[in-house]
C-alpha positions in Angstrom: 16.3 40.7 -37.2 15.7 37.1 -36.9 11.5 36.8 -36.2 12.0 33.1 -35.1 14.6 33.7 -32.5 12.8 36.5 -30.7 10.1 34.9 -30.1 11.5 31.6 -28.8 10.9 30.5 -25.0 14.5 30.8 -24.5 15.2 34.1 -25.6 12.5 35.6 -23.7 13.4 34.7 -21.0 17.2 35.7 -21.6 15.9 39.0 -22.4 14.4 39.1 -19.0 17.6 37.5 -17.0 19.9 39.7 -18.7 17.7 42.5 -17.6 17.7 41.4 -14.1 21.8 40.8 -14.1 22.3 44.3 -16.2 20.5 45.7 -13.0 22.5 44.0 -10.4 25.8 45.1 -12.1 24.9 48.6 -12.8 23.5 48.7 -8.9 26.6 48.2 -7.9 28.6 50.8 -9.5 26.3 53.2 -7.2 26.9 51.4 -4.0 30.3 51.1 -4.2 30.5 54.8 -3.1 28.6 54.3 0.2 30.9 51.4 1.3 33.2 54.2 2.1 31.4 57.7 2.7 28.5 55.9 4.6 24.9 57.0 4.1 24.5 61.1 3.5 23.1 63.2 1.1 26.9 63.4 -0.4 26.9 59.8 -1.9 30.3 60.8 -4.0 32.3 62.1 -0.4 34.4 64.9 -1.2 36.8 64.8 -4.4 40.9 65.2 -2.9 42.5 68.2 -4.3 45.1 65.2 -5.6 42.6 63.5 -7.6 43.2 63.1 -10.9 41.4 62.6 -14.5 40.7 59.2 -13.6 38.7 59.9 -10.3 36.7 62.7 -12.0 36.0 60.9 -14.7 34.9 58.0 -12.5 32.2 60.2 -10.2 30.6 61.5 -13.7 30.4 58.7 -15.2 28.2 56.7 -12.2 26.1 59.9 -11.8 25.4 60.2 -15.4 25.0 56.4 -16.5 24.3 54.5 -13.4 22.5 56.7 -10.5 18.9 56.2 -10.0 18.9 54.2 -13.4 19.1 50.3 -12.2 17.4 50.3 -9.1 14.2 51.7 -10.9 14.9 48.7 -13.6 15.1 46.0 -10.8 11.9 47.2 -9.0 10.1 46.8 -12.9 11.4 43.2 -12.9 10.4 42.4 -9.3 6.5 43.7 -10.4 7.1 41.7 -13.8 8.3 39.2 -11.6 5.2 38.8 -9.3 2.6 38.2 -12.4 4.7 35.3 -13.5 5.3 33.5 -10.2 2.4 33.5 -9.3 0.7 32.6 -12.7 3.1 29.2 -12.1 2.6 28.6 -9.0 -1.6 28.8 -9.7 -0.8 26.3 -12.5 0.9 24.1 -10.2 -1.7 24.5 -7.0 -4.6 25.4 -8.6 -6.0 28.1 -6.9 -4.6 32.2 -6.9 -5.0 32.1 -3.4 -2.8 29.6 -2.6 -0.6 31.5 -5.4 -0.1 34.6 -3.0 0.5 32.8 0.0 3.5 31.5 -1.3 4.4 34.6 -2.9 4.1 36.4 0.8 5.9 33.6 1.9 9.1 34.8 -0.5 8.4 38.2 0.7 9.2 36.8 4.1 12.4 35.4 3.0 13.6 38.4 1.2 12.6 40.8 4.1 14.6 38.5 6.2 17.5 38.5 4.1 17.3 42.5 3.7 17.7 42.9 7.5 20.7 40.5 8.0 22.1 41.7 4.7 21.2 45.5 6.3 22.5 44.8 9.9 25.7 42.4 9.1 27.0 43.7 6.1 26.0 46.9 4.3 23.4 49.3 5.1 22.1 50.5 2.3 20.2 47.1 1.6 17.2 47.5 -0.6 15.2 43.9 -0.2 13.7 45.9 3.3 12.6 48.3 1.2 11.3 46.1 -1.4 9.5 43.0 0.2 7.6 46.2 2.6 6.6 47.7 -0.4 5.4 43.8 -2.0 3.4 43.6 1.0 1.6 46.6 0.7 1.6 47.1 -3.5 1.1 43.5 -4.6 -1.1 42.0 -1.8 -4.2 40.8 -3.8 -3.5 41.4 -7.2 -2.7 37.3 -7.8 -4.9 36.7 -10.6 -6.7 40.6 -10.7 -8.1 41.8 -13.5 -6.3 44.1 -16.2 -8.1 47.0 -14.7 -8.1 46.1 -11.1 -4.2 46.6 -11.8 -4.6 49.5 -13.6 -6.5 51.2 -10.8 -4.3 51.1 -8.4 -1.3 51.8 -10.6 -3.4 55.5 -11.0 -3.9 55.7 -7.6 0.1 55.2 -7.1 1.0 57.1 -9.5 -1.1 60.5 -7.9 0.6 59.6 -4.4 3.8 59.3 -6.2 3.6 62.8 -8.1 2.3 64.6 -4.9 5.3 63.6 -3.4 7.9 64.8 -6.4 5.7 68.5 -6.0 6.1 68.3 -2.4 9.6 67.2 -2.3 10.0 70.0 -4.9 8.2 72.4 -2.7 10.7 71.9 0.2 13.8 72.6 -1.9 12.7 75.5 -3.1 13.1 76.6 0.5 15.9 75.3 1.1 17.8 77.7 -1.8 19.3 80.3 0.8 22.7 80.5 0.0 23.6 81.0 3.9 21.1 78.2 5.2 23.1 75.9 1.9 26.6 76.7 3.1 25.4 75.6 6.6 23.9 72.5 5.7 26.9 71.4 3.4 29.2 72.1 6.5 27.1 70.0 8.6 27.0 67.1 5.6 30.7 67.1 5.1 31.7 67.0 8.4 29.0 63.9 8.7 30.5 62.4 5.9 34.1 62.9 6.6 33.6 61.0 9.8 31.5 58.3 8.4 35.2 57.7 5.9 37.1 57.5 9.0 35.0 54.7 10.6 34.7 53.1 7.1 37.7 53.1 6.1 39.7 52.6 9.1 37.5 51.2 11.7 37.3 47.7 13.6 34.7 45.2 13.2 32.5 46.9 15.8 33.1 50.2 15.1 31.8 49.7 11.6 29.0 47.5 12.4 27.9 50.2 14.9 28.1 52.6 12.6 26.4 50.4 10.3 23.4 49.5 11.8 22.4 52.9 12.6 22.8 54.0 8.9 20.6 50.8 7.9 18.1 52.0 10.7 18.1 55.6 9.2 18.3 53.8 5.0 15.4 52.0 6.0 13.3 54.4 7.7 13.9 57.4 4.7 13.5 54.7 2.3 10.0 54.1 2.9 9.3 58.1 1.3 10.7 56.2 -1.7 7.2 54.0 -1.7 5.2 55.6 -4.0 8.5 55.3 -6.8 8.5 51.6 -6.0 5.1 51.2 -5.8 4.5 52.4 -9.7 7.5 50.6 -11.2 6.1 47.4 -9.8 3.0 47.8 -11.2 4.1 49.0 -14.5 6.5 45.5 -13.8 3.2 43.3 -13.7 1.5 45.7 -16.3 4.2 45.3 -18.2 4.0 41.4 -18.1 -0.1 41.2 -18.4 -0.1 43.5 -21.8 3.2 41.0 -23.0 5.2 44.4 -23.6 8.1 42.2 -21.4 7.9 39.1 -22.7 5.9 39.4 -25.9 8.3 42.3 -27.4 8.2 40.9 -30.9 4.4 42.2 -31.1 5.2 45.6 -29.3 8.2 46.7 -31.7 7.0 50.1 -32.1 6.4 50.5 -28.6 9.3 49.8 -27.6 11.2 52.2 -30.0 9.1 54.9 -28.8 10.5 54.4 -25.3 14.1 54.3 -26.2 13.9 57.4 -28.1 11.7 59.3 -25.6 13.9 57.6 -23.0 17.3 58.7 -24.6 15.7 62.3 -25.4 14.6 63.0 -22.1 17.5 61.0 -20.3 20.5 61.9 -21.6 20.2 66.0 -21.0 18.7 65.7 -17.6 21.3 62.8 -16.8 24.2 65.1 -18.5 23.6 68.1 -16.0 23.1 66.1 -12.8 26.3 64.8 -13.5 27.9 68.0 -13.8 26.1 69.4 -11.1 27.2 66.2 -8.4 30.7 66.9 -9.8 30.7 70.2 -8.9 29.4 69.4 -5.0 32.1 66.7 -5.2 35.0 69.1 -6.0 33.8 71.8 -3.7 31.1 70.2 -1.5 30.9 73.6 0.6 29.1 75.8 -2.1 26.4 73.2 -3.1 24.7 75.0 -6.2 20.8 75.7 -5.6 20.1 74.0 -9.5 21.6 70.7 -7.3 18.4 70.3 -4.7 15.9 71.1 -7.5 17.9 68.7 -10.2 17.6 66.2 -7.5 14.0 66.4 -6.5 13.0 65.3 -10.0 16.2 62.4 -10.6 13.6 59.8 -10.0 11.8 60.4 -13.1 15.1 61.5 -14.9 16.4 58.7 -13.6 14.1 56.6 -14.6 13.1 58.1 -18.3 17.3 56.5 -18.8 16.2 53.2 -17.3 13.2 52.9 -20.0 15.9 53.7 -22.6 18.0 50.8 -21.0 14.9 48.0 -21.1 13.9 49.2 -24.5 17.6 48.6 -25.8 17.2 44.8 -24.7 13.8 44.4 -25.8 14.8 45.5 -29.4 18.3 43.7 -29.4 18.5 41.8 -32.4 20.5 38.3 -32.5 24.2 39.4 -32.0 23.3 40.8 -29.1 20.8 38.5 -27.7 23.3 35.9 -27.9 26.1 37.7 -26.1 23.3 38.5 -23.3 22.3 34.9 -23.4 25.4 33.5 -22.7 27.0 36.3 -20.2 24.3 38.6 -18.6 21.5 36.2 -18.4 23.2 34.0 -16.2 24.1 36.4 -13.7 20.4 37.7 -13.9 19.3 33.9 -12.9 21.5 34.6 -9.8 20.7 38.5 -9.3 19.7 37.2 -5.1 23.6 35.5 -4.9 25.3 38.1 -6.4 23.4 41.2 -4.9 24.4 39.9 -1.4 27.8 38.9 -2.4 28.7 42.3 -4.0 27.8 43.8 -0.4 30.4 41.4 1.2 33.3 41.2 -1.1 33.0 45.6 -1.5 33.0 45.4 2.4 35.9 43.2 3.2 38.0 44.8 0.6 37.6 48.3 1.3 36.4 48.6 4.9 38.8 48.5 7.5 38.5 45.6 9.1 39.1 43.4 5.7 41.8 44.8 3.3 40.9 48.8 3.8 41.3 49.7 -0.1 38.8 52.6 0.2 41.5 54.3 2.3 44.2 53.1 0.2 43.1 53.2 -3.5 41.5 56.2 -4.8 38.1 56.7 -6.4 38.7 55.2 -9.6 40.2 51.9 -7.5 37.1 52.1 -6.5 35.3 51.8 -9.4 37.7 49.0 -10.7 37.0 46.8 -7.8 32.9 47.2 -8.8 34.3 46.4 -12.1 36.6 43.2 -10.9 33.8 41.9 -8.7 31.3 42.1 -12.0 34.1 40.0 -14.1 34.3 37.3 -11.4 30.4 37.0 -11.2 30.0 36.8 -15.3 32.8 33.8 -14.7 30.9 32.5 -11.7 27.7 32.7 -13.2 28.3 30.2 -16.2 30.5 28.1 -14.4 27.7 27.4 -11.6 25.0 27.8 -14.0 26.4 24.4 -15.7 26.7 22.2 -12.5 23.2 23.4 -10.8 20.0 25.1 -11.7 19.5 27.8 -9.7 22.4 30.1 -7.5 23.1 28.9 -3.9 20.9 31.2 -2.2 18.3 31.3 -4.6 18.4 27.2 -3.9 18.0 27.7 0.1 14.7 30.6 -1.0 13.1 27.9 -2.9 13.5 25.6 -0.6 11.7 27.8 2.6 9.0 28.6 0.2 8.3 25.1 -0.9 7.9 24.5 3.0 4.7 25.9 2.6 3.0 23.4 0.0 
């Protein structure tokens, strides 16, 4: 490996925008499902007895590579993120305090974009979620000390592990085979008529339907605090210690991480797969290793995430120049192309637009989350070379900058 290119300015930061864009793009494989079964505990609907190799192969792949693995990733960045926006913007004003006001003031302006991204074109928005959680997590920690931050990533971290024992309490309970059958009946029948309105629906029909999925995303999503509220601080820990973007001087760190990563990942990963496949193919006899598997994806989840950011941080120069040149830009654009995922998926496969979700089958599915990521690495460096920043990234900087 090259010393002098990794630790250039330039690919640093590349590391970090590829990061951001890998995120966006594997996102999207996930909510591609939802933009036709709606918001249920089946994300993958039911599989047709018709379906062939193809489909299968398409649920098992998502699960296994892509579920609870990018979102995790983003939420890192956003905490990383936070340390150095507001580290420029105290360069540029001076004081941390004015630092965090204009950091809230983003907040602001993503929560605003989560609800009309939420309520106008796909509920399962996650800048709600997100720019809630900034509020609460980040507020004060402009310019805090190394252990100030580490504090209250401990105090996180108990809240977030009482949660995964209490979650894991309640599905222990919930392994009656009678009481599973007669909750799967209930969830199918929900999800079959969320498809129909989906897939086949007008304009208000969906957007009815919509809205009171985003209500009911939004309000469950908060449970999912404590997650976010660690992975942003490990984010701005991550940033403060230069593991992020001093990776040339944390090496063996970073090995350690994608092999525990990979070791703990890929088995856990492997038989949640299986197991969602299963409940796809015969949603009616959920298995009981399902509910426990899926009280503890967010750490499986996110031990394949690590694996993920450790493979970037140790890419040597081939690779760093292929993400350079393709990922990275779409990372510098994540805001444009997160929200324009959402509407492209929606007019294509819901019914008031071209109504592919009931026309194509699940793979088509997947191949239109892979079409839409081709036309954004295309867009990406096309826009990249005419303008600095993506469109709505521009309009973001400008509200902020109101407030100098």
């Amino acid at each position: 490996m090259n010393d002098t290119t990794i630790r250039s300015p330039t690919s640093r930061s590349a590391r970090i925008d590829a990061l951001r864009g890998m995120a966006v793009f594997g996102i999207l494989l996930v909510n591609v499902w939802s933009f036709i079964w709606g918001f249920e505990s089946l994300r993958y609907g039911v599989l047709p007895a018709t379906a062939s190799i193809f489909d299968v192969l398409a649920v098992a792949f998502v699960a296994f590579f892509a579920e609870q693995k990018f979102y995790p990733i983003f939420a890192f960045l956003f905490g990383a993120g936070f340390v150095m926006v507001t580290r420029s913007l105290k360069h540029r004003l001076g004081r941390w305090s004015d630092a965090e006001r204009l950091f809230r003031r983003r907040l602001t302006w993503l929560l605003g974009c989560g609800i009309v991204h939420g309520t106008l074109i796909w509920f399962g928005d996650i800048l709600t979620v997100y720019s809630i959680a900034g509020f609460f997590v980040l507020s004060g920690l402009a310019g805090a000390r190394l252990r100030q931050l580490r504090n209250r990533l401990r105090i996180w971290t108990i809240v977030f592990a009482a949660l995964l024992l209490t979650n894991f309490a309640l599905n222990m309970q919930m392994l009656d085979a009678d009481g599973m059958h007669a909750q799967a009946k209930n969830t199918v029948a929900a999800v079959e008529a969320a498809r129909v309105i989906y897939t086949q629906g007008d304009l208000l029909a969906i957007g009815i339907q919509r809205i009171s999925d985003y209500l009911s995303v939004t309000t469950q999503s908060l449970f999912i605090l404590p997650h976010i509220a660690v992975l942003f601080l490990l984010g701005a820990m991550s940033v403060r210690r230069g593991w992020l973007t001093q990776p040339w001087r944390h090496m063996t760190f970073w090995r350690r991480v994608r092999w525990t990563g990979f070791a703990l990942g890929i088995p856990f990963n492997l038989a949640w797969a299986a197991l969602v496949l299963a409940e796809a193919i015969d949603p009616l006899h959920p298995s009981a290793y399902t509910f426990l598997l899926y009280a503890w994806l967010p750490i499986g989840g996110s031990c394949l995430a690590a694996a993920y950011v450790a493979c970037v941080m140790l890419a040597g120069q081939g690779l760093l120049q292929w993400l350079e040149n393709w990922l990275a830009p779409v990372g510098k654009m994540a805001l444009t192309h997160y929200l324009t995922q959402s509407l492209l998926c929606a007019v294509l496969i819901q019914g008031f637009g071209f109504g592919l979700g009931e026309k194509w089958p699940p793979a088509g599915w997947l191949a239109i989350a892979g079409a839409i990521m081709l036309l954004q690495l295309f867009f990406s460096r096309w826009w990249l070379a005419r303008h600095a920043q993506g469109p709505v990234e521009m309009l973001s900087r400008r509200y902020i900058n109101r407030g100098l």
